[in-house]
VEXPA-325274 format. One record per residue (C-alpha): x negated, y negated, z; residue in three letters; residue number from 1. Coordinates in steps of 0.05 Angstrom, whole numbers. Last residue first. Layout:
REM residues N
+--------+--------+--------+---------+-----+
!     c1 !     c2 !     c3 ! residuo ! num !
+--------+--------+--------+---------+-----+
!      X !      Y !      Z !     ALA ! NUM !
...
+--------+--------+--------+---------+-----+
REM end
This chain:
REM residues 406
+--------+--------+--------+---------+-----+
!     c1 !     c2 !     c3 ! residuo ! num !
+--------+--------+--------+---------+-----+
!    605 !   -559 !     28 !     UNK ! 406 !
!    550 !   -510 !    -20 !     UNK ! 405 !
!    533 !   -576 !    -38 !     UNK ! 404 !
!    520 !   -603 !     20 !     UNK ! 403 !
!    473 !   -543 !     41 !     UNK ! 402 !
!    439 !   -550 !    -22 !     UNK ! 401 !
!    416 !   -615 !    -12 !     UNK ! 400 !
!    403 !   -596 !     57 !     UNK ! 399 !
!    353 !   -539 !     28 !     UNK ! 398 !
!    323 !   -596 !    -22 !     UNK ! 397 !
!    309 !   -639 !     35 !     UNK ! 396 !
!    276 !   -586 !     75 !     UNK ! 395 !
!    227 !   -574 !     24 !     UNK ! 394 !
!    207 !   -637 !     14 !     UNK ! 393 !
!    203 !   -646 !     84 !     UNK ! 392 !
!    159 !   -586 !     87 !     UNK ! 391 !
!    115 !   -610 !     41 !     UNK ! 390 !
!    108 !   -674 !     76 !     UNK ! 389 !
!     86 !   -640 !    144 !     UNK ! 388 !
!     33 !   -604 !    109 !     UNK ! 387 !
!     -4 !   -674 !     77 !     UNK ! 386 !
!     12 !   -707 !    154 !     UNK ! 385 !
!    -20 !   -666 !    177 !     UNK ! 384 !
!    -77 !   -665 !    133 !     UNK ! 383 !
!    -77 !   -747 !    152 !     UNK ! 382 !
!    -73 !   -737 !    221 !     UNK ! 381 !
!   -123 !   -683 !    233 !     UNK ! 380 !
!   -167 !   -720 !    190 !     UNK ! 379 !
!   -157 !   -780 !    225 !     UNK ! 378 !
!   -167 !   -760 !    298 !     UNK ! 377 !
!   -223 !   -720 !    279 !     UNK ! 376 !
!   -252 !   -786 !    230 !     UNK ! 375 !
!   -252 !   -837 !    293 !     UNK ! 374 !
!   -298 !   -804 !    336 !     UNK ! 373 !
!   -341 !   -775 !    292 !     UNK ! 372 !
!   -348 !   -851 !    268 !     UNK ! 371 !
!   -354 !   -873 !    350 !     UNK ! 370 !
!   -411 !   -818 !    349 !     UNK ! 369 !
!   -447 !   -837 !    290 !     UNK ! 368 !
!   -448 !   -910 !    311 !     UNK ! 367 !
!   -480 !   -881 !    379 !     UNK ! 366 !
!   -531 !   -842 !    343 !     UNK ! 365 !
!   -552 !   -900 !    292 !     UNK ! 364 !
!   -556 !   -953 !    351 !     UNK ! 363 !
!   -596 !   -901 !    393 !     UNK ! 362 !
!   -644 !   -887 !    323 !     UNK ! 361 !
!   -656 !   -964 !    315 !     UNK ! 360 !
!   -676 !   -968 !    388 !     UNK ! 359 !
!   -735 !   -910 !    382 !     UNK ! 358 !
!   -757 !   -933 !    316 !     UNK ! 357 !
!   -767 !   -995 !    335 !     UNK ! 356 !
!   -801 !   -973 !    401 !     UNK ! 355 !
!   -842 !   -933 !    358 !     UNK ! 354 !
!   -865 !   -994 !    311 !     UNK ! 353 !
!   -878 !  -1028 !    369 !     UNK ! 352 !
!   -920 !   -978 !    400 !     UNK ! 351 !
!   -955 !   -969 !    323 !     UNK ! 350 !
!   -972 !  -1055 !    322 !     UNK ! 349 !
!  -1005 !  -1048 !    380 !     UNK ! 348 !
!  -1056 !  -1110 !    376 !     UNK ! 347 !
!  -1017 !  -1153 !    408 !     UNK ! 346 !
!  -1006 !  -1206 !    344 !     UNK ! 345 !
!   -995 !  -1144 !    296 !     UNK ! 344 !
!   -951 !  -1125 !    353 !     UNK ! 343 !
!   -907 !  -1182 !    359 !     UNK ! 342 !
!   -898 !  -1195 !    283 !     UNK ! 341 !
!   -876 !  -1116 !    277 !     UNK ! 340 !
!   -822 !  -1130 !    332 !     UNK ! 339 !
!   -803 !  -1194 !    291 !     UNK ! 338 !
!   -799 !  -1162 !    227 !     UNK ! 337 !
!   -759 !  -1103 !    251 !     UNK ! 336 !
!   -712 !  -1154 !    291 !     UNK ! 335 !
!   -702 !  -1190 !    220 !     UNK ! 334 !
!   -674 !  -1127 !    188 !     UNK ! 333 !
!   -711 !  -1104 !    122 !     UNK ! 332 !
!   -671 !  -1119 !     60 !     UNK ! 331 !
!   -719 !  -1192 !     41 !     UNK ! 330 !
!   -774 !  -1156 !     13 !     UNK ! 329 !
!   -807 !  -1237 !     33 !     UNK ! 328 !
!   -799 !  -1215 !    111 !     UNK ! 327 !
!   -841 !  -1145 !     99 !     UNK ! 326 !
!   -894 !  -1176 !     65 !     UNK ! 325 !
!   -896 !  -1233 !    125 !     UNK ! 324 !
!   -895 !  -1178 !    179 !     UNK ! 323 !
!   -951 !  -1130 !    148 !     UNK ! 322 !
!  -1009 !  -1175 !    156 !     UNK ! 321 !
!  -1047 !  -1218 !    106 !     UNK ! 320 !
!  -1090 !  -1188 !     49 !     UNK ! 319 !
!  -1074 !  -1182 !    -24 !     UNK ! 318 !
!  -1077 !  -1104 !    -11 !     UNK ! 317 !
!  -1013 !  -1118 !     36 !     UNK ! 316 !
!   -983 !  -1146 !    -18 !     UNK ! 315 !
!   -979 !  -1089 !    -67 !     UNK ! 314 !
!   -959 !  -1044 !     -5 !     UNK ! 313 !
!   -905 !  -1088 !      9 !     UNK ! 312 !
!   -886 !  -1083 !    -53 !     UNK ! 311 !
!   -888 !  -1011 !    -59 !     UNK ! 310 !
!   -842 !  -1015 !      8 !     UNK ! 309 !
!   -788 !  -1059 !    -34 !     UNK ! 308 !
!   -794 !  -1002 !    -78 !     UNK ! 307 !
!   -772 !   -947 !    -27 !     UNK ! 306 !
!   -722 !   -987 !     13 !     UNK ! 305 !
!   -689 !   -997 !    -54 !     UNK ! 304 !
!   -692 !   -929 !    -68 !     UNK ! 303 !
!   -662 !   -901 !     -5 !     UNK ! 302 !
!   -699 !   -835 !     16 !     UNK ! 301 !
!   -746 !   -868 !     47 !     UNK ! 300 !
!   -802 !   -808 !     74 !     UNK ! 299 !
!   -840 !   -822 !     17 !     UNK ! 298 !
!   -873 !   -886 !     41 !     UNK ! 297 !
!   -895 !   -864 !    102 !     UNK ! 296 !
!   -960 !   -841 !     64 !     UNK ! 295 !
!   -973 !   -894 !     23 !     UNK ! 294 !
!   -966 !   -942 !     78 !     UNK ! 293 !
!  -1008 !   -905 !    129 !     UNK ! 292 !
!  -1067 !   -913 !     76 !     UNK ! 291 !
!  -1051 !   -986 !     71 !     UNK ! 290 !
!  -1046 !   -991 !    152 !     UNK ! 289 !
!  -1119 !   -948 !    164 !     UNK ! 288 !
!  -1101 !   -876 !    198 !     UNK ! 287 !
!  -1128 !   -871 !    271 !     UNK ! 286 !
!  -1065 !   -828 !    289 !     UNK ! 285 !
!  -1031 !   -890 !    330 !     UNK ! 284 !
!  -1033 !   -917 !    251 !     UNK ! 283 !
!  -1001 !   -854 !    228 !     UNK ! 282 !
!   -945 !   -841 !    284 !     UNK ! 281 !
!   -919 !   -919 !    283 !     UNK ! 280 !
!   -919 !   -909 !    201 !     UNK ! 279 !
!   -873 !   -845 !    217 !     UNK ! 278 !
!   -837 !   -875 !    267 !     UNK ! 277 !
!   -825 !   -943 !    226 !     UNK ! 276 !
!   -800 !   -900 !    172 !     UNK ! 275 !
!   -746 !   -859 !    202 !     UNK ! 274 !
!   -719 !   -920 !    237 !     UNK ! 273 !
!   -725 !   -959 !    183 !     UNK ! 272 !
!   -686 !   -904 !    131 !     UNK ! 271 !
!   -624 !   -895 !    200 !     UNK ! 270 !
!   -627 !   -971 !    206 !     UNK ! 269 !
!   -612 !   -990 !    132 !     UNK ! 268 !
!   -556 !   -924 !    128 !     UNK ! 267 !
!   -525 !   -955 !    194 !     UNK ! 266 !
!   -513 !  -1016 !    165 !     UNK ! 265 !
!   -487 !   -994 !     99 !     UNK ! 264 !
!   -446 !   -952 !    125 !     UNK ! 263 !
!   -408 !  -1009 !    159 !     UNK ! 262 !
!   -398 !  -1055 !    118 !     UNK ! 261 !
!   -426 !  -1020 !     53 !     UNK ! 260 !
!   -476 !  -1076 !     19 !     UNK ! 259 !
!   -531 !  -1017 !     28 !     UNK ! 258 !
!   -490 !   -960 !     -7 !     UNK ! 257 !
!   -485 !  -1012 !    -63 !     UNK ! 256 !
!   -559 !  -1011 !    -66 !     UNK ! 255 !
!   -575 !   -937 !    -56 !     UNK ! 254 !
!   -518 !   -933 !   -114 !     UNK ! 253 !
!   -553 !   -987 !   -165 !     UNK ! 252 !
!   -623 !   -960 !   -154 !     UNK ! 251 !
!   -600 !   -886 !   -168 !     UNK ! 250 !
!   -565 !   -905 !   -231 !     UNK ! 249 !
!   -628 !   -944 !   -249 !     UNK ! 248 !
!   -674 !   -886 !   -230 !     UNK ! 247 !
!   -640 !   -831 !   -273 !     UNK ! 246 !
!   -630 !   -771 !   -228 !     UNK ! 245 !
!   -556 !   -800 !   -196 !     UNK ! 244 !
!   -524 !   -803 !   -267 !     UNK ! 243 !
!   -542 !   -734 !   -281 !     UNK ! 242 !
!   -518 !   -716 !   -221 !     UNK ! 241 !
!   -459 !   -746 !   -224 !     UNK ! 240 !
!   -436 !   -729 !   -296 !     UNK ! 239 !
!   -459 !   -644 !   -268 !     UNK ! 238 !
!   -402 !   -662 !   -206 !     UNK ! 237 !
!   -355 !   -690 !   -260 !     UNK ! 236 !
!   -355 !   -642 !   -306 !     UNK ! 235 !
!   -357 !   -590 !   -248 !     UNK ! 234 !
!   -292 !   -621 !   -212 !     UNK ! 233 !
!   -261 !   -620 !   -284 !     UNK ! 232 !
!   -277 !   -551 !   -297 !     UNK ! 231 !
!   -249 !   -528 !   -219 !     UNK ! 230 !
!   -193 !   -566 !   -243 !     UNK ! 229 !
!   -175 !   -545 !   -307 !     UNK ! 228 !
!   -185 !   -467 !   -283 !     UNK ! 227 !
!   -128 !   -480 !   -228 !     UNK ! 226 !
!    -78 !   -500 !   -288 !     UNK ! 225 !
!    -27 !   -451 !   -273 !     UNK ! 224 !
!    -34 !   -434 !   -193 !     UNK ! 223 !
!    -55 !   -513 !   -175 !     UNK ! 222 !
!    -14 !   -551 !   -220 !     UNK ! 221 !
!     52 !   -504 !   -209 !     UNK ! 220 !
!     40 !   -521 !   -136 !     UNK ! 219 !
!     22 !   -597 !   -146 !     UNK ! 218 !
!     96 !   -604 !   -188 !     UNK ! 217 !
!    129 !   -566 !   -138 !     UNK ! 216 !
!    111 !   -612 !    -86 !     UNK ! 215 !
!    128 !   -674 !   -127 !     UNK ! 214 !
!    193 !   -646 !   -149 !     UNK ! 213 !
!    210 !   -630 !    -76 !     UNK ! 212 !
!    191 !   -708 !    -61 !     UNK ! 211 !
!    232 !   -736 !   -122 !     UNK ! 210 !
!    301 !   -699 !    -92 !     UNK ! 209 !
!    320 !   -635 !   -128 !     UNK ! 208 !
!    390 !   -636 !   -152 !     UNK ! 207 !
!    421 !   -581 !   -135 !     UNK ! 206 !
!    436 !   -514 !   -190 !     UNK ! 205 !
!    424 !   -468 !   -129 !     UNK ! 204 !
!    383 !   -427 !   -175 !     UNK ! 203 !
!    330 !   -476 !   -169 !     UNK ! 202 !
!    329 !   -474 !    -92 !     UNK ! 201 !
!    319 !   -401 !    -94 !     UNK ! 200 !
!    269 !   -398 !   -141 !     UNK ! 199 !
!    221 !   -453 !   -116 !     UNK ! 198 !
!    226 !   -415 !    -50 !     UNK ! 197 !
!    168 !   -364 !    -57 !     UNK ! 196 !
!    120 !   -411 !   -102 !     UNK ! 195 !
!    124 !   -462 !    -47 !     UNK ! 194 !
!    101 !   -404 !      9 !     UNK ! 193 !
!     50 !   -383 !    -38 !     UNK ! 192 !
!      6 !   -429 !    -78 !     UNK ! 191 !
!     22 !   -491 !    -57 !     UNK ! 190 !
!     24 !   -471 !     24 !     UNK ! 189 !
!    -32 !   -435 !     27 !     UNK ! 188 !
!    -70 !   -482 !     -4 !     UNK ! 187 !
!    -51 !   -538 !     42 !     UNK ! 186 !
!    -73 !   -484 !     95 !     UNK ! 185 !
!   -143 !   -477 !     68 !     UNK ! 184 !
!   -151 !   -555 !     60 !     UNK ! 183 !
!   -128 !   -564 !    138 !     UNK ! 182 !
!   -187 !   -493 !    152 !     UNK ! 181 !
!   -240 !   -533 !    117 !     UNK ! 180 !
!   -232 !   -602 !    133 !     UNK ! 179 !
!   -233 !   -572 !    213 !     UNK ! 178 !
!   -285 !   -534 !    195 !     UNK ! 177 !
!   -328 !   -597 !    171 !     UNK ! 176 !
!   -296 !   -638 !    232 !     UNK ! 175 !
!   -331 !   -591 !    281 !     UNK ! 174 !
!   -394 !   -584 !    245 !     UNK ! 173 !
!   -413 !   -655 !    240 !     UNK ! 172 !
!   -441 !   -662 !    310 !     UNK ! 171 !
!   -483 !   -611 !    304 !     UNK ! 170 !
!   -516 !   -629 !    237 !     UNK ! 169 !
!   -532 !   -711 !    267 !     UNK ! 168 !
!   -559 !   -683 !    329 !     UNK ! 167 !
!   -603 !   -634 !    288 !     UNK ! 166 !
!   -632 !   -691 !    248 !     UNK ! 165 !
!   -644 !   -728 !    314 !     UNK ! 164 !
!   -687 !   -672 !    336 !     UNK ! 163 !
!   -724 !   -660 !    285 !     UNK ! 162 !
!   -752 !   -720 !    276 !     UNK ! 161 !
!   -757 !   -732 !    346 !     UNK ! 160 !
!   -801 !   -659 !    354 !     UNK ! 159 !
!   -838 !   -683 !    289 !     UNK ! 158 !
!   -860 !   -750 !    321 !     UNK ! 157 !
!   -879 !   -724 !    380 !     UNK ! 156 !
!   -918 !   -666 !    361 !     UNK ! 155 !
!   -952 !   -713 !    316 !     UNK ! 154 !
!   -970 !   -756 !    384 !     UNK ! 153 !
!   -993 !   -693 !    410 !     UNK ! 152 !
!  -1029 !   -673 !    355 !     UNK ! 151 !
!  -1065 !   -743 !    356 !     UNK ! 150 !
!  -1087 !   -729 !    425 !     UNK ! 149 !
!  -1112 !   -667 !    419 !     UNK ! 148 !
!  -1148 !   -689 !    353 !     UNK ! 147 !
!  -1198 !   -754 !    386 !     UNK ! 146 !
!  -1256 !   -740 !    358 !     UNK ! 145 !
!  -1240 !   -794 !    307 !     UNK ! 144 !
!  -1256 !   -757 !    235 !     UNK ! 143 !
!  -1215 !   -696 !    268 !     UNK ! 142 !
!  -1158 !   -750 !    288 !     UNK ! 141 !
!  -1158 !   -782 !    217 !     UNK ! 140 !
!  -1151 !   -709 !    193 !     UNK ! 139 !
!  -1096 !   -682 !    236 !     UNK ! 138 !
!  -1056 !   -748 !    218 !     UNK ! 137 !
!  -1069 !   -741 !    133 !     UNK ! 136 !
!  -1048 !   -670 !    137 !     UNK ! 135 !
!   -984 !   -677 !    177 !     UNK ! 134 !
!   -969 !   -745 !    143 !     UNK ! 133 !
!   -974 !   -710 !     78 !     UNK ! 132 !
!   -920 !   -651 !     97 !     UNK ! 131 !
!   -955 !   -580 !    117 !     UNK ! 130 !
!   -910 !   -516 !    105 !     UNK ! 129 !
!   -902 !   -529 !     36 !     UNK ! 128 !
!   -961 !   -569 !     19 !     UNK ! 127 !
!  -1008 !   -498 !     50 !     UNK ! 126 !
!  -1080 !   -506 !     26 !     UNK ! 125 !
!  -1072 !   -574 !     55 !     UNK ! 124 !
!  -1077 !   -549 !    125 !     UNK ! 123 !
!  -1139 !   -515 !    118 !     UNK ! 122 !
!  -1167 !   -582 !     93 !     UNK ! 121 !
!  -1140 !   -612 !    154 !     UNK ! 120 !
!  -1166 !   -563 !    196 !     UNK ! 119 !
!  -1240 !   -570 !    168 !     UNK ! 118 !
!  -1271 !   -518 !    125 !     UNK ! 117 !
!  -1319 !   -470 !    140 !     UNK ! 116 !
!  -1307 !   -402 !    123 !     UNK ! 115 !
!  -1281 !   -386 !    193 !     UNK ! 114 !
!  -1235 !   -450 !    185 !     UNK ! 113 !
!  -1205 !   -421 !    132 !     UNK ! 112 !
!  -1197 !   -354 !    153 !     UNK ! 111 !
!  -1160 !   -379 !    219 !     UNK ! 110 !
!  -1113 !   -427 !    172 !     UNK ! 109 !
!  -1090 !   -354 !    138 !     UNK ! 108 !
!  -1078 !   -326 !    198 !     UNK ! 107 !
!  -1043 !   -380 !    224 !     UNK ! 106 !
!   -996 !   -384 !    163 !     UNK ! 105 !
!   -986 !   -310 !    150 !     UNK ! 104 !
!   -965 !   -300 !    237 !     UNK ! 103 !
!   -918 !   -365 !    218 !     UNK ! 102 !
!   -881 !   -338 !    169 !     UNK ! 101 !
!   -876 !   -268 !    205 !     UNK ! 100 !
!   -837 !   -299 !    259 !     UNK !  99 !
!   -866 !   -264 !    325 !     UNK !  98 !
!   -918 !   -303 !    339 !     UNK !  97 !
!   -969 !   -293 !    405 !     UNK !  96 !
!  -1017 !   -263 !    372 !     UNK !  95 !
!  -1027 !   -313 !    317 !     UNK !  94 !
!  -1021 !   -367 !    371 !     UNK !  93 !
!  -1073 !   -347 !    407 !     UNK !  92 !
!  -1121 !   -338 !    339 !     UNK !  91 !
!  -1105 !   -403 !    337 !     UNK !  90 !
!  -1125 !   -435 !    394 !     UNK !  89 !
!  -1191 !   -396 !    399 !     UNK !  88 !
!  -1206 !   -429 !    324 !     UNK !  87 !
!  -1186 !   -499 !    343 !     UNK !  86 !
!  -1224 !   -496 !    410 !     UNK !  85 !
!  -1197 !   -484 !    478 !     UNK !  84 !
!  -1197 !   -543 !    533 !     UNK !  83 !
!  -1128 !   -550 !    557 !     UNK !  82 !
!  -1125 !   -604 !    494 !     UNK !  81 !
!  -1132 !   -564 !    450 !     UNK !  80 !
!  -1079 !   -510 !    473 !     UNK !  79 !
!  -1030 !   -571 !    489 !     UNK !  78 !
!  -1034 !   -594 !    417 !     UNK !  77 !
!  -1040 !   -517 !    392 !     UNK !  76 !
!   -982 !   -516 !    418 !     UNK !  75 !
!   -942 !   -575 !    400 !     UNK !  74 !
!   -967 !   -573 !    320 !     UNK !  73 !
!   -935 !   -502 !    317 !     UNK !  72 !
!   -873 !   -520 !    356 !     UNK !  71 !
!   -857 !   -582 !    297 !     UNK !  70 !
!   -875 !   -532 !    251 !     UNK !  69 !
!   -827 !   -490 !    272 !     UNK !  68 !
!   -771 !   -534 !    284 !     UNK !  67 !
!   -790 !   -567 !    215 !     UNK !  66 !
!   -788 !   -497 !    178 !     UNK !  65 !
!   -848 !   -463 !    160 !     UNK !  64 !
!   -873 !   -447 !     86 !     UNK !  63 !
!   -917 !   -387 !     88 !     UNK !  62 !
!   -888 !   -332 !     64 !     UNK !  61 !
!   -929 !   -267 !     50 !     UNK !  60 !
!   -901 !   -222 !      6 !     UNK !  59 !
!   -937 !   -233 !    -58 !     UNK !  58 !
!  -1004 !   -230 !    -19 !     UNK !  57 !
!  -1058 !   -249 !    -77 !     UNK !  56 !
!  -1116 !   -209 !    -99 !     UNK !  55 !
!  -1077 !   -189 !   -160 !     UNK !  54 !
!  -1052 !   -259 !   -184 !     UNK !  53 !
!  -1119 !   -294 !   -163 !     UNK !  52 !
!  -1161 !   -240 !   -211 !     UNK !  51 !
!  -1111 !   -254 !   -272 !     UNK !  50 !
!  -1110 !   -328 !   -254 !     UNK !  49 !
!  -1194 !   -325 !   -249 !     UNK !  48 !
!  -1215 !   -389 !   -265 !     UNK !  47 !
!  -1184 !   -427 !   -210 !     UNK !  46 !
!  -1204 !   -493 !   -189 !     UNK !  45 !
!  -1205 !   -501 !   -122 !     UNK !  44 !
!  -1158 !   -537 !    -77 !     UNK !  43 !
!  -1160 !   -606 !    -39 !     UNK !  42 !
!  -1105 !   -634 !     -6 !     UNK !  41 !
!  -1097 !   -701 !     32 !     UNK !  40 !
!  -1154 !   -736 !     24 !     UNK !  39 !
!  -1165 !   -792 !     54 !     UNK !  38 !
!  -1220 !   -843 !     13 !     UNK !  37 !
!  -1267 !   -898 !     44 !     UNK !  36 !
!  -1317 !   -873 !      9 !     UNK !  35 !
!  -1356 !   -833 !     59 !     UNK !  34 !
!  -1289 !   -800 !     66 !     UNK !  33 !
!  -1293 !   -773 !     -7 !     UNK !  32 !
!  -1355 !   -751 !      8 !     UNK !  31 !
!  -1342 !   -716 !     72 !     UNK !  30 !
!  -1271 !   -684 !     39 !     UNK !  29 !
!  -1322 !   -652 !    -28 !     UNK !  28 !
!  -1372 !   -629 !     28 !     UNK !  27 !
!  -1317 !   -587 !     68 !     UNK !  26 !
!  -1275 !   -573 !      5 !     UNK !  25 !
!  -1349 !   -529 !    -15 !     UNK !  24 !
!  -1408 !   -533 !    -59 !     UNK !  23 !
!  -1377 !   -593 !   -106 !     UNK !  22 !
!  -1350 !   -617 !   -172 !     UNK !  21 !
!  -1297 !   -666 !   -176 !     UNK !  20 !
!  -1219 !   -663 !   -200 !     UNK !  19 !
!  -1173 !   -728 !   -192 !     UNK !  18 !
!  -1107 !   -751 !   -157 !     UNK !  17 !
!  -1089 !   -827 !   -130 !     UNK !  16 !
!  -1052 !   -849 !    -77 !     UNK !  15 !
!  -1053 !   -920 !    -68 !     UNK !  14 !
!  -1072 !   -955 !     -6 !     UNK !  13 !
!  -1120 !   -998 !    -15 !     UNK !  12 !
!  -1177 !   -949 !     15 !     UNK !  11 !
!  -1150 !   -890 !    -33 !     UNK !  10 !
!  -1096 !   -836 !    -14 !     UNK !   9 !
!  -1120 !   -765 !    -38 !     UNK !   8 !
!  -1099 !   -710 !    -85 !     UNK !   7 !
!  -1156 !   -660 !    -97 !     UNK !   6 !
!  -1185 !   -610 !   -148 !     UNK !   5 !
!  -1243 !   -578 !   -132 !     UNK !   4 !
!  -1294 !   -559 !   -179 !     UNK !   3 !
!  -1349 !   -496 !   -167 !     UNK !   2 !
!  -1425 !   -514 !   -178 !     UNK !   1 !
+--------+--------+--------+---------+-----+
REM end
């Protein structure tokens, strides 16, 4: 009998891997399900590496992007639930795509379910293209019967997701090129137009006033000892990073990021936001709260959101609700504990954990905006000021020399 090897989510919450023996992934996900168990990818074992390598299409990507995948799951939501099965819907997409990624992916999910397998297990044959919460959602809704509307609500989520994070790269453009082209003239100036002058005004035998020093000084810095910098910015980029990929120096940032006036605010309801929607999207999905919980739970990318979420989690296997874990974390905002309070009460805990979501992202878009706001005017002020103060100096040295020459 062939082995599988499978990563899965336990009943308490906590995601677990392992390697069983069985006659197919359909059988292996059943009996893991009978447990109590999601499973959220499960892969043979293979024997054959030389055979696998040689059978195998080198040049056929798979991985989606989120706008993609995000269309994908919105199809063959509104294919399903027209009336079409999983396999018809499908193969209609695979002849309708024209982005070779996708035509490989749908193909390949097509021959999977052909053989047998569920399309959640066809799903997690692909962790590139399919996320966790993708795979865990389609298979609570094939376990409930109820998958056209569960794709819908993924459809949803991803579509917001994506959405939002497009918002948020748009509207940051403008003052990236406008950071870009200042800096680019600043350079300009150092290296040649400064460079072109500094003779003449030295020859005049003047005295150079403190800013024309200054501004000679940086343009000497930046042609001679250009190499120094560009080292020292990498020193101190690689020190960063280093610093940033141990946990502790990561814990201490995300939590001085947090105590930030303002962007420490809108970082805290930008991660809840992001979370509540996904845990809002699971539990609507017909997946159990601890299972939910481990699978939201990566989708914080602040890592003191992160472990006070683990604790939660911890808790939350202790029995009791999700509000009063939440409250004791003590870095979640009290409205989030209150909404979540109301609809553990109601009974629809994942509508309030959308609407959460849904006002914590407006607050988030309009702070963004009044920041965007606020930094074009500045930059373009502040590099403006930059240029205009080399010229000054410059001009200053020319009058210098004009009274002299008197």
């Amino acid at each position: 009998m062939p082995s599988f090897r499978f990563r899965a989510v336990g009943a308490d919450g906590v995601p677990f891997r392992g390697e069983l023996e069985a006659s197919d992934c359909t059988s292996l996900a059943a009996r893991l399900q009978a447990e109590g168990i999601v499973p959220l990818r499960i892969a043979p074992v293979e024997t054959g590496t030389i055979r696998a390598f040689l059978t195998r299409d080198a040049f056929a990507r798979t991985d989606l992007s989120a706008a993609m995948l995000a269309d994908l799951i919105r199809r063959l939501a509104t294919l399903l639930a027209g009336g079409v099965s999983v396999e018809e819907a499908l193969a209609i997409i695979a002849e309708q795509a024209d982005v070779p990624a996708l035509t490989h992916l749908v193909q390949d999910l097509l021959r999977r379910l052909r053989s047998g397998a569920p399309l959640a297990d066809a799903m997690a044959g692909h962790t590139k293209s399919f996320p966790p919460i993708v795979v865990g959602m389609v298979r609570a809704g094939e376990a409930s019967g109820a998958l056209p509307a569960t794709l819908s609500r993924l459809a949803d989520y991803l579509q917001r997701s994506e959405a939002t994070r497009q918002t948020v790269r748009s509207a940051l453009i403008y003052p990236a090129i406008l950071l870009l082209t200042a800096t680019g003239s600043v350079l300009v100036v150092l290296t040649v137009v400064l460079p072109a002058l500094r003779p003449t005004i030295e020859e005049s035998g003047a005295d150079l006033p403190l800013p024309t020093q200054i501004a000679f000084g940086a343009s000497a810095l930046v042609q001679q000892d250009w190499w120094a910098i560009a080292l020292t910015a990498l020193g101190l980029t690689v020190a960063m990073r280093r610093l940033l990929t141990d946990r502790a120096g990561r814990s201490r940032r995300d939590r001085l990021l947090l105590r930030l006036p303002v962007l420490g605010k809108t970082i805290l309801q930008a991660e809840v936001a992001r979370f509540a929607r996904t845990l809002g999207a699971l539990i609507g999905g017909g997946v159990s709260l601890p299972a939910a919980l481990a699978l939201a739970h990566p989708v914080l990318s602040n890592l003191v959101l992160a472990e006070a979420i683990a604790a939660v989690t911890t808790r939350l296997r202790e029995g009791g609700g999700l509000a009063e874990p939440l409250a004791r974390a003590g870095v979640f905002p009290s409205i989030a504990i209150q909404l979540v309070r109301i609809g553990e009460a109601t009974g629809r805990l994942d509508t309030m954990l959308v609407q959460l979501a849904d006002s914590f992202d407006e607050q988030v878009q309009r702070t963004i905006a009044r920041s965007l706001s606020i930094l074009v005017p500045a930059l373009t002020i502040g590099l403006g000021a930059v240029v205009a103060g080399i010229i000054a100096s410059v001009m200053l040295a020319v009058l210098n020399i004009n009274e002299l020459a008197r």
